[in-house]
C-alpha positions in Angstrom: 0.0 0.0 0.0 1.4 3.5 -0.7 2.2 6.5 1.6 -0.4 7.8 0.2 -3.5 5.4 0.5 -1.6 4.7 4.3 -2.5 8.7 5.0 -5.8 8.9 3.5 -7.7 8.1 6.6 -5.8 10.0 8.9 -6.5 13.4 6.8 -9.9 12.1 6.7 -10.3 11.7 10.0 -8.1 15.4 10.8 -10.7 17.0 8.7 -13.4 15.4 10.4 -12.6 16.5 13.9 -11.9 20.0 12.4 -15.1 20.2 10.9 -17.1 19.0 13.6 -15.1 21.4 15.9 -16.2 24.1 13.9 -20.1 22.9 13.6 -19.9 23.4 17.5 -18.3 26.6 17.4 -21.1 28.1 15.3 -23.9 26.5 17.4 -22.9 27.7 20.4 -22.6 31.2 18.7 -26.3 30.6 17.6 -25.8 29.4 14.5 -28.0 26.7 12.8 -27.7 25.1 9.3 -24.5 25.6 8.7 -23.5 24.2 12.2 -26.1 21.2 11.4 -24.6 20.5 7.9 -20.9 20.6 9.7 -21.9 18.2 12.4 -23.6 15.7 9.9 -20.9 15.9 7.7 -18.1 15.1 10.2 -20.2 12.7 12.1 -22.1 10.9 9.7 -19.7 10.9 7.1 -16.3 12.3 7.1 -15.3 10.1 10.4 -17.3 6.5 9.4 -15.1 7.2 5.9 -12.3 7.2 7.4 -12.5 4.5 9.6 -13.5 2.1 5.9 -10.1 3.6 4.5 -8.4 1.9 6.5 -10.3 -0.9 6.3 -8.2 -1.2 3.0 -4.9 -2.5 4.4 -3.8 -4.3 1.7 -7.5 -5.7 1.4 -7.3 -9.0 -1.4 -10.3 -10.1 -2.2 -11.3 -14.0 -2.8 -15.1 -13.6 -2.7 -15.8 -10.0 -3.8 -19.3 -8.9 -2.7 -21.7 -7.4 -5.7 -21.6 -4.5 -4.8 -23.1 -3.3 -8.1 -26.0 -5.4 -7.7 -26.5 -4.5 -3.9 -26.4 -0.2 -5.8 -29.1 -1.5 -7.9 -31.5 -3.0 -5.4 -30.8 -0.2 -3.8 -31.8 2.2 -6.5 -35.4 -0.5 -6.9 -36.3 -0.6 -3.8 -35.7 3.3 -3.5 -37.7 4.2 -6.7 -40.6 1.9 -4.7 -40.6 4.4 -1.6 -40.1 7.5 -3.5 -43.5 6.1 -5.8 -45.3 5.5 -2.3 -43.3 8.4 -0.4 -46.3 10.6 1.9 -46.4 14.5 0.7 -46.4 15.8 3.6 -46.9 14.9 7.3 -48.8 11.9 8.9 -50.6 11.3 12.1 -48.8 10.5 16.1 -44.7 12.2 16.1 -44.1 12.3 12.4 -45.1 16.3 12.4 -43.1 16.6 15.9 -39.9 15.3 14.4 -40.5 17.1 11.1 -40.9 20.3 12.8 -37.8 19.5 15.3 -35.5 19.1 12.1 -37.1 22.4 10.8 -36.5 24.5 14.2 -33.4 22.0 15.2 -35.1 21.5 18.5 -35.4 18.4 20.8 -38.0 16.1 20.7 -39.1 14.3 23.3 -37.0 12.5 25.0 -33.8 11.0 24.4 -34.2 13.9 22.1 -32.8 12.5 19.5 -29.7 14.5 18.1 -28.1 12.4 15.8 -31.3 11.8 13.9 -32.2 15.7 14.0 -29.2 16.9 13.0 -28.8 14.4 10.4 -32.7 15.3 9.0 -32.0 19.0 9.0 -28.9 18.6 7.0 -30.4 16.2 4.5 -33.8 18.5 4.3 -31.5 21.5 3.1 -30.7 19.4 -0.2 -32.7 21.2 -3.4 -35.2 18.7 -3.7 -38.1 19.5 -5.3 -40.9 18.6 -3.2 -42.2 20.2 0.3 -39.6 20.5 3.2 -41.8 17.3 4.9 -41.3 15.3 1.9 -37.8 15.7 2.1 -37.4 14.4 5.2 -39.8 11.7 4.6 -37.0 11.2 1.5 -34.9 10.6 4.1 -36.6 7.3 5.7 -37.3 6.0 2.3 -33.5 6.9 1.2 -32.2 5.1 4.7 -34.5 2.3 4.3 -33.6 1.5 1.0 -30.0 1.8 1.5 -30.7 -1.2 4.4 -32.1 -3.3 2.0 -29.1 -3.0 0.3 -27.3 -4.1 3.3 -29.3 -7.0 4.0 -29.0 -8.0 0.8 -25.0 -7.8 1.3 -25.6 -10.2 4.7 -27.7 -12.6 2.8 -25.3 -13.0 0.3 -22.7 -13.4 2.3 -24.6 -16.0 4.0 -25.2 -18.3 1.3 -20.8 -18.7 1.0 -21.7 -22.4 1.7 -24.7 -23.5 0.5 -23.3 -25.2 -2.9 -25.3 -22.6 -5.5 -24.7 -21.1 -8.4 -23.5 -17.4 -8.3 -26.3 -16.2 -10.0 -28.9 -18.2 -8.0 -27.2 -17.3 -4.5 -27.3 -13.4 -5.7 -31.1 -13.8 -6.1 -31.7 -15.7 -3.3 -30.1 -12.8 -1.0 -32.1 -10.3 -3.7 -35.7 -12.0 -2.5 -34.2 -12.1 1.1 -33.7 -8.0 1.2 -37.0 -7.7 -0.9 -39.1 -9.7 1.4 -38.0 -7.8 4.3 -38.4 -4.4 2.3 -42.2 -4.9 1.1 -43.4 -6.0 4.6 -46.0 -3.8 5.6 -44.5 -2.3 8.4 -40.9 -1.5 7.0 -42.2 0.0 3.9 -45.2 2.0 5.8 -42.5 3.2 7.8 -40.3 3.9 4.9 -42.4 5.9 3.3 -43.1 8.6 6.3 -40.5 9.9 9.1 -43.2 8.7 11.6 -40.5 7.9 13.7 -36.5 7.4 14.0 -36.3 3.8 12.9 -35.6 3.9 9.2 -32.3 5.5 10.0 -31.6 2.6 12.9 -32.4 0.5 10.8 -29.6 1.2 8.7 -27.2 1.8 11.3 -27.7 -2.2 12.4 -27.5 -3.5 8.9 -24.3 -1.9 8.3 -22.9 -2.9 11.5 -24.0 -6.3 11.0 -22.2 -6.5 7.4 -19.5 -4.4 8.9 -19.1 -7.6 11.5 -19.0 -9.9 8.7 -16.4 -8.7 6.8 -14.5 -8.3 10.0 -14.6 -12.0 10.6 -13.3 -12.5 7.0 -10.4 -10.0 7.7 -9.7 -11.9 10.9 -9.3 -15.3 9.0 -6.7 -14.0 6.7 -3.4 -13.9 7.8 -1.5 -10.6 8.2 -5.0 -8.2 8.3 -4.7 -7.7 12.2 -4.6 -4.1 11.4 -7.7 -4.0 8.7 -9.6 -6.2 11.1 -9.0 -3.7 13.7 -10.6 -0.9 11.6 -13.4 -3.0 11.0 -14.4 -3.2 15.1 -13.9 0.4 15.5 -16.1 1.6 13.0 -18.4 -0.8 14.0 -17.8 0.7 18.1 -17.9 4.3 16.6 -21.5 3.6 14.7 -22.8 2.1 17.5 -22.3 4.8 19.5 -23.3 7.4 16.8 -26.3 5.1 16.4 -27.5 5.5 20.1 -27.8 9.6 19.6 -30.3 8.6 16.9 -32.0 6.2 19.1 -31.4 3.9 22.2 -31.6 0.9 18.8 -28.3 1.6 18.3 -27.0 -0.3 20.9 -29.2 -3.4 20.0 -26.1 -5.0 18.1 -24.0 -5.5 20.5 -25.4 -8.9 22.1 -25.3 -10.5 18.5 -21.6 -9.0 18.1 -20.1 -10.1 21.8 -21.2 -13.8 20.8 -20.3 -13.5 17.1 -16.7 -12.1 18.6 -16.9 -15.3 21.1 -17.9 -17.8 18.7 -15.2 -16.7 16.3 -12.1 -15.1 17.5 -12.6 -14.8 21.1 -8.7 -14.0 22.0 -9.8 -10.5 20.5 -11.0 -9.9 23.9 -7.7 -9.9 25.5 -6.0 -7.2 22.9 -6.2 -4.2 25.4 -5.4 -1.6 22.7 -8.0 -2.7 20.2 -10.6 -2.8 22.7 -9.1 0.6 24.1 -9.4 2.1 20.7 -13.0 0.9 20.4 -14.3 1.8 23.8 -13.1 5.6 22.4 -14.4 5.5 19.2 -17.6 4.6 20.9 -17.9 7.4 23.1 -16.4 9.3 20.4 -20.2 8.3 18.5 -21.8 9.1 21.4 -20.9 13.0 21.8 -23.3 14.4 19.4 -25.6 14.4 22.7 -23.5 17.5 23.4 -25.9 19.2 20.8 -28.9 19.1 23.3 -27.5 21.3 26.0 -25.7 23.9 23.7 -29.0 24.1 21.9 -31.5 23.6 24.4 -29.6 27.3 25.8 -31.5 29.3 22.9 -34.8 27.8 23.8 -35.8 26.5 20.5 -39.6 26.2 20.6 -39.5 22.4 20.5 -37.2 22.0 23.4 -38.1 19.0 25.2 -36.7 18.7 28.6 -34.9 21.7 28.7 -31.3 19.7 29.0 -29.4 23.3 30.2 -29.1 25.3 33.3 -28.4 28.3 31.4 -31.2 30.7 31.5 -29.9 32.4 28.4 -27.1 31.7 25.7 -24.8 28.8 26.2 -22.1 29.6 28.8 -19.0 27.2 29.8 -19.9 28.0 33.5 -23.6 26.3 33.4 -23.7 24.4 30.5 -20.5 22.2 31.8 -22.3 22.1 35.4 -23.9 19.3 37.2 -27.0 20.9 36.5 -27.4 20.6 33.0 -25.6 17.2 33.2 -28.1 15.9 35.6 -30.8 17.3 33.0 -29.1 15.9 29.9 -28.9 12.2 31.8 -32.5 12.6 32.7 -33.2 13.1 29.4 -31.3 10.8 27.8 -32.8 8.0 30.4 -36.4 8.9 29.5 -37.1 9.9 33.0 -39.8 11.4 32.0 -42.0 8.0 31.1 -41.2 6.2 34.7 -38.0 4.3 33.1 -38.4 0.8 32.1 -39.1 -2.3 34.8 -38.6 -5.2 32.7 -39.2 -7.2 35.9 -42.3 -5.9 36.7 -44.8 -7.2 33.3 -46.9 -4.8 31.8 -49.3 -7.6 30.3 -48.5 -11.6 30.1 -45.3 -12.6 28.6 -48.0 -14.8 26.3 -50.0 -11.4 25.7 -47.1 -9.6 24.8 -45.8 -12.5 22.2 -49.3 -12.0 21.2 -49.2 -8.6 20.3 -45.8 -9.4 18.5 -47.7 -12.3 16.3 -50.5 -9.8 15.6 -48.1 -7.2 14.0 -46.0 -10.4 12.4 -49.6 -11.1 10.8 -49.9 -8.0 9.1 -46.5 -8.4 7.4 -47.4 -10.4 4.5 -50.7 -9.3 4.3 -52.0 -6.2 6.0 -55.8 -6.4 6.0 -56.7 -3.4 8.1 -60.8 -4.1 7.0 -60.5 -7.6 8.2 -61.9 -8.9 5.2 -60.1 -11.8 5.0 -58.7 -12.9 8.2 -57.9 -16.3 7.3 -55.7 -15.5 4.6 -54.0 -13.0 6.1 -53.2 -15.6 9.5 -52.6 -18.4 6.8 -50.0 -15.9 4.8 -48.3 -15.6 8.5 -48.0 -18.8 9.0 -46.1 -19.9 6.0 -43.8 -16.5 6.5 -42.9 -17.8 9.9 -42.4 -21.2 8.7 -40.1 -20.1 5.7 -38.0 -18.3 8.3 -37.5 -21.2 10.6 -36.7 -23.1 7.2 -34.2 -20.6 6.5 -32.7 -20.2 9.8 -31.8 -24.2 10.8 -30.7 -24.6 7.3 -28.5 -21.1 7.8 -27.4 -23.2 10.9 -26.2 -26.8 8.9 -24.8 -25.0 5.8 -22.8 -21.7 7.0 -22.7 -21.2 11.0 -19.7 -18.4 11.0 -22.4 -16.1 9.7 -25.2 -17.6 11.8 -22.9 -17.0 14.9 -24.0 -12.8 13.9 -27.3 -12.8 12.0 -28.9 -15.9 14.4 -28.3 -13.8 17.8 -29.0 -10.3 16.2 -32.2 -12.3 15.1 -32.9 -13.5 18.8 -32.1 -9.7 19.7 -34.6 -8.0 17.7 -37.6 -10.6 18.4 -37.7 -12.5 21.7 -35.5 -10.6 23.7 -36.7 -7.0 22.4 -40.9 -8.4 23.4 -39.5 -9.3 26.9 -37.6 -6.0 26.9 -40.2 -3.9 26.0 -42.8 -5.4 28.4 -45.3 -3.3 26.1 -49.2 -3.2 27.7 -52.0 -4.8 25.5 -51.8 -3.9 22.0 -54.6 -1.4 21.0 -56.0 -3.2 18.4 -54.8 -7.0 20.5 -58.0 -9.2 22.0 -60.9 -6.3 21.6 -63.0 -8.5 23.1 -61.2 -7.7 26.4 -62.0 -4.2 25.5 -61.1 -1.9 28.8 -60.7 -4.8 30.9 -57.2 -5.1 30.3 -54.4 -2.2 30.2 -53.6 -1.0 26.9 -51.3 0.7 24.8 -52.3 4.1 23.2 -51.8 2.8 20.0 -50.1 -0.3 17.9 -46.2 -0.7 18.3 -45.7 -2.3 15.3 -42.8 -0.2 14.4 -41.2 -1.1 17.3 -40.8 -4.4 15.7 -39.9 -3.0 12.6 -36.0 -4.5 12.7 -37.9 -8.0 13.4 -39.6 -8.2 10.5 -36.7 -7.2 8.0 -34.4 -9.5 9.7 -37.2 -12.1 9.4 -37.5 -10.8 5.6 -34.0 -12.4 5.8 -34.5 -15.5 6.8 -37.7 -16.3 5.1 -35.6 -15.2 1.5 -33.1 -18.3 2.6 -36.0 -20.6 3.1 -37.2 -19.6 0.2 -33.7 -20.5 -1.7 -33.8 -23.6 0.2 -37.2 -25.0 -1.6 -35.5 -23.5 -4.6 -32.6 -25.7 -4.2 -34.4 -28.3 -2.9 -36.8 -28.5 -5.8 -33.8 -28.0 -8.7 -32.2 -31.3 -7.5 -35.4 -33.3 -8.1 -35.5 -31.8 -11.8 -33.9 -34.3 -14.5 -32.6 -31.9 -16.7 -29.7 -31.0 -14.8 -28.3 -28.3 -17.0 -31.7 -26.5 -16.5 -32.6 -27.6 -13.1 -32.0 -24.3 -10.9 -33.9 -22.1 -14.4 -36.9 -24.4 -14.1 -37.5 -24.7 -10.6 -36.4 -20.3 -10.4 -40.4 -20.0 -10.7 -40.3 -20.8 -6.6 -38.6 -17.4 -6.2 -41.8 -15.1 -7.5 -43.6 -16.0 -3.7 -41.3 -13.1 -2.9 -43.2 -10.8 -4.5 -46.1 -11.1 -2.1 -45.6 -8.9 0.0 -45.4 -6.1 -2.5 -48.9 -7.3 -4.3 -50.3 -7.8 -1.3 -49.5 -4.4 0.9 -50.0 -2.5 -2.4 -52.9 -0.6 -0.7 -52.2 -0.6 2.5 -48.3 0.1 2.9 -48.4 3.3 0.6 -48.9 6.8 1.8 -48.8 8.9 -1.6 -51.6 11.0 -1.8 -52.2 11.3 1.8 -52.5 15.0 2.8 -54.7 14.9 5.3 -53.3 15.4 8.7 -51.9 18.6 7.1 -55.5 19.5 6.3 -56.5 18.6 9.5 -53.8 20.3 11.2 -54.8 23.6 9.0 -58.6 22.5 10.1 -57.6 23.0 13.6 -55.8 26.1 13.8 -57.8 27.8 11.6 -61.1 27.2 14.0 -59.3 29.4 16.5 -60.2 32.9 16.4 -57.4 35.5 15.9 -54.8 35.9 18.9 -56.7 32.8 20.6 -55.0 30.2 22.5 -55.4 26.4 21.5 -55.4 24.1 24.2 -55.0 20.3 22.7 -54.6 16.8 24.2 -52.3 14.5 22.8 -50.2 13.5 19.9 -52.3 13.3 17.7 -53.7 16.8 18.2 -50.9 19.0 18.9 -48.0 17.7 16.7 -49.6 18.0 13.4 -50.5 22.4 14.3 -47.1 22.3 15.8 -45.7 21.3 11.8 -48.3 23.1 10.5 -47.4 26.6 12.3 -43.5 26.0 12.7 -43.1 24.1 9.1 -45.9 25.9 7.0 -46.3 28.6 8.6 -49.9 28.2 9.5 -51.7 31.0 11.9 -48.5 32.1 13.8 -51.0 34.3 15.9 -52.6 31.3 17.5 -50.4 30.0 20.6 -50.9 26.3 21.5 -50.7 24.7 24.4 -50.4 21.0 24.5 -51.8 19.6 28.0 -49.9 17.0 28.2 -46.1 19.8 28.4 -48.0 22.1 30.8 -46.8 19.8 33.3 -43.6 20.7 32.5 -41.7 24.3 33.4 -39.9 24.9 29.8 -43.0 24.5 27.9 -45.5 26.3 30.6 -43.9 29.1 31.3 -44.4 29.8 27.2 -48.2 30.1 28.2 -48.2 31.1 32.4 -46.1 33.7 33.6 -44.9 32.1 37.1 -45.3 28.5 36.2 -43.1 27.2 39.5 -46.3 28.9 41.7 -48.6 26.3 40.2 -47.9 23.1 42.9 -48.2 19.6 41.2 -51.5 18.8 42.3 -54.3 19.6 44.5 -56.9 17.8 45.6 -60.5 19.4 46.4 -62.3 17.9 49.3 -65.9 19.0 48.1 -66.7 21.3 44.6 -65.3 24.7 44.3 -66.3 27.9 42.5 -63.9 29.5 40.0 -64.7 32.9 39.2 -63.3 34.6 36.3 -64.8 37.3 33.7 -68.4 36.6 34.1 -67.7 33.0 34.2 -68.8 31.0 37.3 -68.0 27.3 37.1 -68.2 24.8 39.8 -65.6 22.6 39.6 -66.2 19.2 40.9 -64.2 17.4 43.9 -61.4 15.6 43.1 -57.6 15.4 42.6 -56.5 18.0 39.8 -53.1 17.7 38.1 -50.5 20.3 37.2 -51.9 20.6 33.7 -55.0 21.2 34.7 -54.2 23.9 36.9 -52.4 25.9 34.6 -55.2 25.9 32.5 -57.0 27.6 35.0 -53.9 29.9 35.8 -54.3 30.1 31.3 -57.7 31.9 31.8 -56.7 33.8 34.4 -54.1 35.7 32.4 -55.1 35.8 29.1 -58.9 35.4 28.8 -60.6 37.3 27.9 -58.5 39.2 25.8 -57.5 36.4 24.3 -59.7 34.3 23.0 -59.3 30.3 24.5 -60.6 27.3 22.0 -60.1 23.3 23.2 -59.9 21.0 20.8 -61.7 18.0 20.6 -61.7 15.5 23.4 -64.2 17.2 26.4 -60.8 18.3 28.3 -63.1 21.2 29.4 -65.9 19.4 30.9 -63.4 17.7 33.1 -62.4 21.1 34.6 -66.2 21.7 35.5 -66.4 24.5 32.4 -68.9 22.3 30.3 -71.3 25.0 30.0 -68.9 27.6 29.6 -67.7 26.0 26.3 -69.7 26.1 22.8 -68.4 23.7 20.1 -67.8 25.2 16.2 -66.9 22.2 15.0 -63.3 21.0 15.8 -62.7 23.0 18.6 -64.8 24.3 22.0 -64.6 28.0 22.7 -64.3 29.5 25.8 -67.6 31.7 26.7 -68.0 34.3 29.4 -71.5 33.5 30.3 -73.6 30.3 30.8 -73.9 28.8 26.9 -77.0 26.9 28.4 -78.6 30.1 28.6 -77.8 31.7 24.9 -80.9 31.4 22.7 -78.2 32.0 19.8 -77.0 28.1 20.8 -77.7 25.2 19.9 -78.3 22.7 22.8 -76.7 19.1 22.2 -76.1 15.9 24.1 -72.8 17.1 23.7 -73.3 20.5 25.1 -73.7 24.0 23.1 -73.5 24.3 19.4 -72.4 27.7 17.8 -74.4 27.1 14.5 -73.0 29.9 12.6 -69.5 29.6 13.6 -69.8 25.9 12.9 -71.6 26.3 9.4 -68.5 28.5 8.2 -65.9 26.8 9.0 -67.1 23.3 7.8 -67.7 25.2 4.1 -63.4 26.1 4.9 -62.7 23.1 6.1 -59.8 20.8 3.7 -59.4 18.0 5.6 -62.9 16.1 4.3 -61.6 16.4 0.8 -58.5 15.0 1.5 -59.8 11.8 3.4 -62.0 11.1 0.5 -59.0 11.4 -1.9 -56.4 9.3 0.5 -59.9 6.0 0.2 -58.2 4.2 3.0 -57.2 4.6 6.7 -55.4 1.7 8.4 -54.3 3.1 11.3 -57.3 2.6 13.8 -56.0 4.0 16.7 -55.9 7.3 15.4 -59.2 6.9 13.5 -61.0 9.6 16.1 -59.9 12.3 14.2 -61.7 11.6 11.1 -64.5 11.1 13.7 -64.7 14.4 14.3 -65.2 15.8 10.9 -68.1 13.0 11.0 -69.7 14.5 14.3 -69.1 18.1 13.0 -70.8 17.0 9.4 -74.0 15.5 11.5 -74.1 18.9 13.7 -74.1 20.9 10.4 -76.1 18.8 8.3 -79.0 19.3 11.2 -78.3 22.9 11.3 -79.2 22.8 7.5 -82.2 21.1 8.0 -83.2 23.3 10.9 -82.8 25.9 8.5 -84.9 23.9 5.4 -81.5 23.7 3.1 -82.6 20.0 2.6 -80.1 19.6 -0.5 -77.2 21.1 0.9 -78.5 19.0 4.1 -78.3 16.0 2.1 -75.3 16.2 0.2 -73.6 16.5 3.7 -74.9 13.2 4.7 -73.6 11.6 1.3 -70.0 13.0 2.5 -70.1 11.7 5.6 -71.4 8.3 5.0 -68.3 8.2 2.5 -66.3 9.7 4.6 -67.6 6.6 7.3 -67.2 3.7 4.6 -63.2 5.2 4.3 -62.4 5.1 8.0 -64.9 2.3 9.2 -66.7 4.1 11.1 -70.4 2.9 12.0 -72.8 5.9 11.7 -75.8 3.7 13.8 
């Protein structure tokens, strides 16, 4: 090897360091994209780089992976998303993480730096489409490039298995494909719902990282190319975890893949000193949080600094903000994790795995045809057992990685979990049992591509199996190829269900929404799937900036509620009223009911106080009001309940409702403004059922209207109401009895 090719990754790694030195140095001066764009680059591409340069010591090559062809399935399976890729944002954190890599914020915790850094940078690239498509482009682009990884892996293991070249490159082909048209990993592929696309690809391209370390290891003389390889692989790990806690989830599979191969690795101090500081060299980008928590972004989850203004060396290196960035990065906030202590039955929570594992093949979100869709299951599950004990006779030095990374990302990620009962798993327990807020099938989305894996080597093991029982033996493996096309079921199958294109909706929605509030008002919303889509929608789009929203679920917390409350630390975490109270405030005169009342709940109250009624105050769907004992001073228009200064029981101008008050003209305009109904009709489908009480509202508000018109004798607008709402019913399944 030449001075020169012996250099190249030290220069690459100098100019690395330098540039990610300088991507701090801006951000703590304020700076943003360029800072971002700095970070990535040194990060995500200039250190990995450098670390695969010199993973060319003098590299010979008996067995040269196709690479082309793995380019190529990348550029198939990319071209697949992109067709399918979601316009703009989607329901539950896909608008919060859009609009944290718009605003480089922090989500909510671990906060995520790598990944927002990383989508912020690749959303500044001139493509043609909105900025949430471009980050969507993102999950497509870093789910594709997985496939091609997997594909890489499956290859690789099928070294042993006595096939032709050709044959063994499409049996690893139809391994990567199956796992990229299950319904999950291309649903999520197709929409940055959440951070798993890009995990996804760290783990493959550790896993064929570890592979080709173990080949490096077996030839003699590559002690220092074999080296390289288990520090990149350290560093990525570590630069994986600041996208998500996943990152870590190879390293099980690769301490018994080390065991079962080399295991006198372990006792070579400096190459397991080197990779202990390459991996807490991947793990600094959580220094973004506290630098940029310090300018109070408006997503700033946490708040990981004790610095009440701009960064500072005093507090933002102080045990404060350490404590704060540790809390953060442990997820103090959801109660940590008691694996111990079982959320549901281990059998229930297997369950809910094989429920999500059911949709894979087949997602049949109507349930019209249960039995095929369990059937399809079946054989997917059976192919991959196929393919894994005969991964196990025919090539175990690669089933020493992919057989415990397998175990990792299925058995022992249900038992670590410990999820509740699915929300669509065993409705006939209904309430009875506790349940998830909605289906964590993309928690399981490694699972199934890894499974994709193994089901593509069963598959090449019928194939096999069936050319050596054909006579004409110069033919066999062309005749029997036709076993191969049960790989493209998945794709035919999830054709309707795992697309998104078209789907504009939530933005509509989110428009919807903020638009209902009257100018200067406050909008006080409930959960996910309420308040991250008008986050996007005001911090992305730039939707009604004058409309301030308050999501009930932050005012718990100090950085968000002092945004809304001027003295939030004078609100105590709870009270608890002994009998019913009176709260008095601008001619309104509520009695609020005994009980215990939670920190949100009280700043709402401390909400009205302040700002009502200058401003005007609008809760969005969900009765949060009537909770608070303000039922009758509320009056729905639609998608949102206003805020009224005197009884609305008593204002001929109201409609009375089982539901309480109706503003008829405030509700008649906006539905003739509203998008979203349009939008639903167009997307035809909606699989997601947990979130299907959105669309329910445009149903109520259409029946409220459609009886205003009739009240009024417009029976043909009347009636062409009802025709949109039972359509918009037969879309979402919704039952209109």
């Amino acid at each position: 090897m030449t001075d020169r090719l012996r250099s190249a990754p030290i220069l690459m790694g100098a100019a690395s360091l330098c540039a990610i030195l300088a991507g701090y140095t801006l951000l703590w001066n304020g700076g943003t994209s360029l800072a971002a764009a700095l970070l990535t680059l040194g990060y995500a591409v200039g250190l990995p780089s450098a670390l695969l340069l010199a993973t060319r010591d003098g590299a010979t090559e008996t067995d040269v992976p196709p690479y082309k062809v793995a380019a190529a399935l990348f550029a198939v399976v990319l071209a697949l998303y992109v067709a399918t890729l979601a316009p703009t944002t989607a329901m539950w954190d896909t608008s919060e993480y859009i609009a944290a890599a718009k605003t480089l914020g922090i989500p909510h915790p671990p906060g995520n730096p790598g990944f927002v850094l990383l989508a912020h940078t690749f959303a500044l690239l001139p493509f043609p489409v909105s900025y949430a498509a471009r980050v969507n482009l993102l999950a497509a682009t870093t789910s594709a490039a997985s496939a091609a990884l997997w594909f890489l892996v499956a290859w690789r293991s099928l070294r042993g298995w006595g096939m032709p070249a050709w044959a063994r490159t499409t049996t690893a082909i139809a391994a990567s494909w199956l796992g990229a048209t299950c319904f999950t990993v291309w649903n999520q592929s197709v929409v940055n719902e959440k951070v798993y696309t890009v995990a996804m690809l760290g783990l493959a391209l550790v896993a064929w990282l570890a592979l080709r370390w173990r080949d490096a290891e077996a030839t003699e003389g590559r002690a220092t190319r074999a080296t390289a390889f288990l520090w990149c692989i350290a560093y990525l790990c570590g630069l994986g975890y600041t996208n998500h806690p996943a990152g870590f989830l190879p390293l099980p599979a690769l301490g018994v893949f080390i065991l079962w191969q080399r295991p006198l690795v372990l006792l070579r101090w400096k190459t397991l000193l080197g990779a202990a500081g390459f991996l807490v060299l991947g793990l600094t980008p959580f220094l973004f949080e506290p630098i940029r928590a310090a300018y109070h972004p408006v997503i700033n989850v946490g708040e990981p600094t004790a610095c009440p203004g701009k960064p500072e060396l005093g507090c933002t290196f102080s045990s404060e903000t350490y404590a704060k960035l540790m809390s953060n990065i442990s997820r103090e906030q959801y109660g940590g994790h008691a694996v111990a202590e079982r959320m549901a039955p281990l059998d229930a929570q297997v369950g809910m795995w094989w429920l999500y594992f059911s949709w894979q093949t087949m997602r049949d979100a109507a349930e019209a045809h249960p039995g095929l869709q369990a059937a399809l299951a079946v054989v997917f599950l059976a192919l991959g057992l196929l393919g894994g004990v005969t991964h196990w006779k025919r090539d175990r030095s690669s089933f020493a990685l992919v057989g415990p990374l397998i175990f990792t990302l299925t058995p022992a990620l249900i038992v670590y979990l410990n999820f509740k009962y699915g929300a669509s798993q065993a409705p006939e327990l209904g309430d009875s049992v506790a349940r998830e807020v909605r289906d964590r099938d993309y928690f399981y989305l490694w699972s199934f591509a890894t499974w994709g894996l193994w089901a593509g080597l069963g598959l090449g093991t019928l194939w096999q199996m069936a050319a050596a029982r054909v006579r004409d033996r110069a033919r066999s493996w062309q005749v029997s190829s036709v076993i191969m096309a049960a790989a493209l079921v998945p794709l035919v199958l999830n054709r309707d269900a795992a697309p998104r294109n078209g789907q504009t909706f939530t933005r509509e929605w989110a428009a919807d929404l903020l638009n209902s509030v009257e100018p200067n008002g406050i909008l006080i919303t409930n959960g996910d799937n309420d308040s991250f889509p008008v986050w996007y929608a005001q911090l992305v789009e730039g939707v009604r900036p004058d409309v301030t929203i308050a999501i009930v679920p932050y005012l718990t917390m100090d950085w968000f509620a002092k945004t809304v409350v001027k003295d939030p630390g004078a609100v105590p975490p709870y009270i608890e009223l002994q009998q019913p109270a009176t709260f008095e405030h601008a001619g309104i005169k509520a009695t609020v009911p005994a009980g215990a009342y939670s920190r949100d709940q009280l700043m709402v109250f401390q909400m009205i106080k302040e700002h009502y009624p200058a401003r005007p105050i609008h809760f969005s769907i969900g009765g949060y009001a009537n909770s608070l004992g303000l039922a009758d001073y509320t009056v729905s228009t639609g998608l949102t309940a206003k805020l009224v200064s005197s009884p609305a029981s008593q204002n001929p101008a109201y409609l009375p409702s089982p539901q309480g008050a109706i503003d008829p003209v405030a509700a008649d305009t906006l539905w003739r403004r509203y998008r979203a109904p349009a939008a639903l009709l167009q997307q035809s489908r909606w699989v997601d059922g947990p979130s299907v009480m959105i669309p329910f509202a445009y149903v109520a508000t259409g029946q409220m209207v459609g009886q205003i018109r009739v009240a009024r004798k417009e029976l043909a607008a009347a009636d062409s109401i009802g025709k949109q709402i039972q359509a918009m019913a037969k879309v979402t399944g919704i039952s209109l009895r």
